[in-house]
HTML snippet that shows the backbone in 3Dmol.js (N, CA, C, O; Angstrom):
<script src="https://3Dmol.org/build/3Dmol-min.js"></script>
<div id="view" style="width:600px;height:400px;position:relative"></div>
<script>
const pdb = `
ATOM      1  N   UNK A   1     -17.334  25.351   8.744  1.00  0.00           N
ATOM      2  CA  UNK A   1     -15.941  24.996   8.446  1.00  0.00           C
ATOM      3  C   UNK A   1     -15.211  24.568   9.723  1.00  0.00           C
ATOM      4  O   UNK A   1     -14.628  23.490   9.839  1.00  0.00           O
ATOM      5  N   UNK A   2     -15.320  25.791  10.953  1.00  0.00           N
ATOM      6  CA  UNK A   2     -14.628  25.052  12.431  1.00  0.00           C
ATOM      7  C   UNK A   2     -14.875  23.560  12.899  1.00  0.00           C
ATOM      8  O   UNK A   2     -14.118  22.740  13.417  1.00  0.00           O
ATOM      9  N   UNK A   3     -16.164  23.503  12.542  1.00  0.00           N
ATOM     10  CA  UNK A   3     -16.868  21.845  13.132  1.00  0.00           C
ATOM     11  C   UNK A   3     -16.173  20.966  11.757  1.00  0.00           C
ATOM     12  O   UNK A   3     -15.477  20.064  12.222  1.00  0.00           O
ATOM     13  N   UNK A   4     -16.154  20.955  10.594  1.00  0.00           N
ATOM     14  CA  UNK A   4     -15.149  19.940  10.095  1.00  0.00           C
ATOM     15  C   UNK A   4     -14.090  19.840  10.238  1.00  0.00           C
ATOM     16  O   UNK A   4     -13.743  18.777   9.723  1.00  0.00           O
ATOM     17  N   UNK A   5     -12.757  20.669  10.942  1.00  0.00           N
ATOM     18  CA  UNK A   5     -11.740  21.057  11.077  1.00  0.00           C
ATOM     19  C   UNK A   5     -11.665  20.384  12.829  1.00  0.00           C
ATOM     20  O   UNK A   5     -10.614  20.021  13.357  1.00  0.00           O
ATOM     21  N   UNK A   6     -12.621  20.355  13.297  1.00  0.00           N
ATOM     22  CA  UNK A   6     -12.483  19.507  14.462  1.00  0.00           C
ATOM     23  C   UNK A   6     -12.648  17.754  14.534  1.00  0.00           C
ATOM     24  O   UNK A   6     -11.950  16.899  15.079  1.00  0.00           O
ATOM     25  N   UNK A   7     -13.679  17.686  13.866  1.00  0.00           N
ATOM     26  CA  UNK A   7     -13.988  16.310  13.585  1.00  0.00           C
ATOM     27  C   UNK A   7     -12.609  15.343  12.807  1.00  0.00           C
ATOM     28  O   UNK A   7     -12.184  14.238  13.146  1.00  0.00           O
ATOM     29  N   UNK A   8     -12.194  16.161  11.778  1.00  0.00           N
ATOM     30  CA  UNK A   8     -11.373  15.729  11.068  1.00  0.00           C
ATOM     31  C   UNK A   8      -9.715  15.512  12.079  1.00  0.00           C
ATOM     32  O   UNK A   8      -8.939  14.557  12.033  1.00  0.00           O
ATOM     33  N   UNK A   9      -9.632  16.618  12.810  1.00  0.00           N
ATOM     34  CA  UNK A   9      -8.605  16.181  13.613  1.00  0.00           C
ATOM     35  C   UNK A   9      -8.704  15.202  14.854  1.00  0.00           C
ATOM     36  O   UNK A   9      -7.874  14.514  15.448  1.00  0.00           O
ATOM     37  N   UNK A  10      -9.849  15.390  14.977  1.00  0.00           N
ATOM     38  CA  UNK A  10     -10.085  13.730  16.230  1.00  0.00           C
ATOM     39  C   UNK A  10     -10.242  12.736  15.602  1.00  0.00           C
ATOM     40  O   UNK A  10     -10.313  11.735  16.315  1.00  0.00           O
ATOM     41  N   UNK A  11     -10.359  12.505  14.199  1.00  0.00           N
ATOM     42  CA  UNK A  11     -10.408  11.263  13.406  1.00  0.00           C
ATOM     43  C   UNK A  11      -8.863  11.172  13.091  1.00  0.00           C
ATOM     44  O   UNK A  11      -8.577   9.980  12.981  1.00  0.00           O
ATOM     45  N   UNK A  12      -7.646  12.062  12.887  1.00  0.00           N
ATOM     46  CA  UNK A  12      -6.413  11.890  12.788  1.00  0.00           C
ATOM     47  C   UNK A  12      -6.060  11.370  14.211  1.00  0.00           C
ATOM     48  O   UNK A  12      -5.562  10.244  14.245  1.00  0.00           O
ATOM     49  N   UNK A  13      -6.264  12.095  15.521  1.00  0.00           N
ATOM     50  CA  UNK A  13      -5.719  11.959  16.858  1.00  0.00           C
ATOM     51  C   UNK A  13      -6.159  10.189  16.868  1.00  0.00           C
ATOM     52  O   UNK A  13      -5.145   9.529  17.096  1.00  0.00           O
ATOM     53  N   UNK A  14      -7.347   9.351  16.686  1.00  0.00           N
ATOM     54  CA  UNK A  14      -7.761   8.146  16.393  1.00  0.00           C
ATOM     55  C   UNK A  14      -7.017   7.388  16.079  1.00  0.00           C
ATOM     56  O   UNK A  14      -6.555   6.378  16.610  1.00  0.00           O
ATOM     57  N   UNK A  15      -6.821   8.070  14.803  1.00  0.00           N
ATOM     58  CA  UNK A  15      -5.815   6.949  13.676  1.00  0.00           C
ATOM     59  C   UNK A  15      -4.232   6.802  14.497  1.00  0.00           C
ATOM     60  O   UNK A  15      -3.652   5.773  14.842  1.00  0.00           O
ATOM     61  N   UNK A  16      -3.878   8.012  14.624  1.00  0.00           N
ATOM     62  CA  UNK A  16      -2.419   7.802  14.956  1.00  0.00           C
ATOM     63  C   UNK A  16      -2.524   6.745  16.664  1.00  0.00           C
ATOM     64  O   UNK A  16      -1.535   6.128  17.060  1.00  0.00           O
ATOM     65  N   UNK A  17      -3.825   6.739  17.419  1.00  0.00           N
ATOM     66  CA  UNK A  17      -3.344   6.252  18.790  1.00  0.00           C
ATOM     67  C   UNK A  17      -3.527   4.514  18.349  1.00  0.00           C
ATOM     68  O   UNK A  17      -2.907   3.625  18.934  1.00  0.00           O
ATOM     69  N   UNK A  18      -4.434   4.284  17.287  1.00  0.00           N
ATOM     70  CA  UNK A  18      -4.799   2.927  16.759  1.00  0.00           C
ATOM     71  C   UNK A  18      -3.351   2.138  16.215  1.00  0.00           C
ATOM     72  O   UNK A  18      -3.108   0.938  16.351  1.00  0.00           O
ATOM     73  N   UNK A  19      -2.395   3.262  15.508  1.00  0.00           N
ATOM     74  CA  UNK A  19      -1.191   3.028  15.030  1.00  0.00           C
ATOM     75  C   UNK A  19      -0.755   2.276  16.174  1.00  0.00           C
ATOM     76  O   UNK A  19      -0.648   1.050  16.219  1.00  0.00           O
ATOM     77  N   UNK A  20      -0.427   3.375  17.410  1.00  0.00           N
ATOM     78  CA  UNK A  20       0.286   3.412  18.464  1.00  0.00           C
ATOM     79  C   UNK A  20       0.141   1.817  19.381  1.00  0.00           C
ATOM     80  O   UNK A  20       1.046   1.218  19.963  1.00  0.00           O
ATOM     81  N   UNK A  21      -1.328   1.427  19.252  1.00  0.00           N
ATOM     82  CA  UNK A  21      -1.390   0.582  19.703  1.00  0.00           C
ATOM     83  C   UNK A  21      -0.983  -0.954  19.095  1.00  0.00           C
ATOM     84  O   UNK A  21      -0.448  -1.971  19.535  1.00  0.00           O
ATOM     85  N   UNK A  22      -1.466  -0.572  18.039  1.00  0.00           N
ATOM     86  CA  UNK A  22      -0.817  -1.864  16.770  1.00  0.00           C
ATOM     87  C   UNK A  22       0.643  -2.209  17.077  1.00  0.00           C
ATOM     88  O   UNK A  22       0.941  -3.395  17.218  1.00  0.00           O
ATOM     89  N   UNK A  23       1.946  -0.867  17.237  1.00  0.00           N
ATOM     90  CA  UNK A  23       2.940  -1.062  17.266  1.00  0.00           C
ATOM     91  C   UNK A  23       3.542  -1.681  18.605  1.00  0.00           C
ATOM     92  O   UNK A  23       4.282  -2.664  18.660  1.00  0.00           O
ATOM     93  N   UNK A  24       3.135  -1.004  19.551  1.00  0.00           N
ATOM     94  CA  UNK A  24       3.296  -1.326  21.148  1.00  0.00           C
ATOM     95  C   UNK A  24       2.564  -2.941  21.122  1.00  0.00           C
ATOM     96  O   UNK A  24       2.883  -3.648  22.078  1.00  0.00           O
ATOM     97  N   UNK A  25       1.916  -3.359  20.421  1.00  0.00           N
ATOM     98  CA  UNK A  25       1.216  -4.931  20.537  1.00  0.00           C
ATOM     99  C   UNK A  25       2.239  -5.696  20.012  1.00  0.00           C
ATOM    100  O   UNK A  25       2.664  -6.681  20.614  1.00  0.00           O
ATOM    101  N   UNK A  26       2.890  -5.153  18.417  1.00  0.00           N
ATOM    102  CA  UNK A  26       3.752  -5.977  18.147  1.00  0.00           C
ATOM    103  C   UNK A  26       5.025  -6.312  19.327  1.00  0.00           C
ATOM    104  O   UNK A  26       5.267  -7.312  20.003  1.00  0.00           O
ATOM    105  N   UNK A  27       5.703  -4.937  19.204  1.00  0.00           N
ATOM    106  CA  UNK A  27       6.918  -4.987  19.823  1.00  0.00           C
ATOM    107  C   UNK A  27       6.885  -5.908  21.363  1.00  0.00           C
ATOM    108  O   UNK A  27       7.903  -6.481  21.753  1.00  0.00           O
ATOM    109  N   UNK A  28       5.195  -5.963  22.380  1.00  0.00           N
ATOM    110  CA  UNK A  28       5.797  -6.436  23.140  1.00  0.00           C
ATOM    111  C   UNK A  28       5.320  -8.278  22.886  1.00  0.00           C
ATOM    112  O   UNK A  28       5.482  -9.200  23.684  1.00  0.00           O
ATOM    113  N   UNK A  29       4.767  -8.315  21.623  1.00  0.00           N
ATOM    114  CA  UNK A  29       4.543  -9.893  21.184  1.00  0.00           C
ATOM    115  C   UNK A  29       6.272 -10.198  20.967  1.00  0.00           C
ATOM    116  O   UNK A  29       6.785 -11.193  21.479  1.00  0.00           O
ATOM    117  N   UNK A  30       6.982  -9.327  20.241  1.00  0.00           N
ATOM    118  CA  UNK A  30       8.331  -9.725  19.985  1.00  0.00           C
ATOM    119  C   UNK A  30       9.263  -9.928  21.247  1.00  0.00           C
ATOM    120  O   UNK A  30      10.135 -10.758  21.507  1.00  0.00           O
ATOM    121  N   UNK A  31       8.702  -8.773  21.976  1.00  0.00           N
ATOM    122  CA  UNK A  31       9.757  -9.137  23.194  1.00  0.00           C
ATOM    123  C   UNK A  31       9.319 -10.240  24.238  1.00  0.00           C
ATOM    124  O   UNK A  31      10.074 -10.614  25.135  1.00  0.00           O
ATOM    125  N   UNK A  32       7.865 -10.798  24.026  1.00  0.00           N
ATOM    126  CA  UNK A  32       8.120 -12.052  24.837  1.00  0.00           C
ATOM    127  C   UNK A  32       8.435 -13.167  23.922  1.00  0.00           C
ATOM    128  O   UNK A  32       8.725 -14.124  24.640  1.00  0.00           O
ATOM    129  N   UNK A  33       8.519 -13.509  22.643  1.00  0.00           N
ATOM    130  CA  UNK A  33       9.372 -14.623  21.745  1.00  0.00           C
ATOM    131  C   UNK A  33      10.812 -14.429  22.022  1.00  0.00           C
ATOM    132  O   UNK A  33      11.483 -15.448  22.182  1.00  0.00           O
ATOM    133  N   UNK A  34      11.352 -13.348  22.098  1.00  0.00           N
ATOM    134  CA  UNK A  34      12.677 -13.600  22.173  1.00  0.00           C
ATOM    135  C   UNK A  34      13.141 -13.802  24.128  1.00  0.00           C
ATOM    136  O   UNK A  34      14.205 -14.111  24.665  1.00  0.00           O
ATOM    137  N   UNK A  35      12.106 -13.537  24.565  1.00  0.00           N
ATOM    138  CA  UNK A  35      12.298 -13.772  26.455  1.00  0.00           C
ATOM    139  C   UNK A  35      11.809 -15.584  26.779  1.00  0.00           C
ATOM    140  O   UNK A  35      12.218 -16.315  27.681  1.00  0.00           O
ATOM    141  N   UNK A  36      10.697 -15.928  25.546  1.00  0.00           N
ATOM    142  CA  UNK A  36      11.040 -17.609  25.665  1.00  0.00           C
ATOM    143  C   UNK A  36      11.871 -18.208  24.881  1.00  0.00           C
ATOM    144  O   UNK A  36      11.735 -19.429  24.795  1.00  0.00           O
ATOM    145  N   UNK A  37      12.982 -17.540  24.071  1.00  0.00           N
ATOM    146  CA  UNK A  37      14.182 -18.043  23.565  1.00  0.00           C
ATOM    147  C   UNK A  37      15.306 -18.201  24.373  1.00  0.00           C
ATOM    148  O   UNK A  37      16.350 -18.647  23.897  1.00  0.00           O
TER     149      UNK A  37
END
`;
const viewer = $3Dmol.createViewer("view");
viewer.addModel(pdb, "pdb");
viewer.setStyle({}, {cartoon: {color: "spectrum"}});
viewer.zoomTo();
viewer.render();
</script>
């Protein structure tokens, strides 16, 4: 049970930094469109 309870939370810690990066990609794609406006 401990070893699925670990696995499963480094597959959450994953997901959320994959988020993290998705969002930080957008925001700074947005902030250079509006810096060549």
């Amino acid at each position: 049970m401990g070893e699925k309870v670990k696995t499963r939370k480094k597959e959450k810690i994953q997901g959320c930094e994959m988020l993290w990066r998705r969002l930080t990609a957008l925001t700074g794609v947005r902030h250079q469109l509006n810096h060549n406006k």
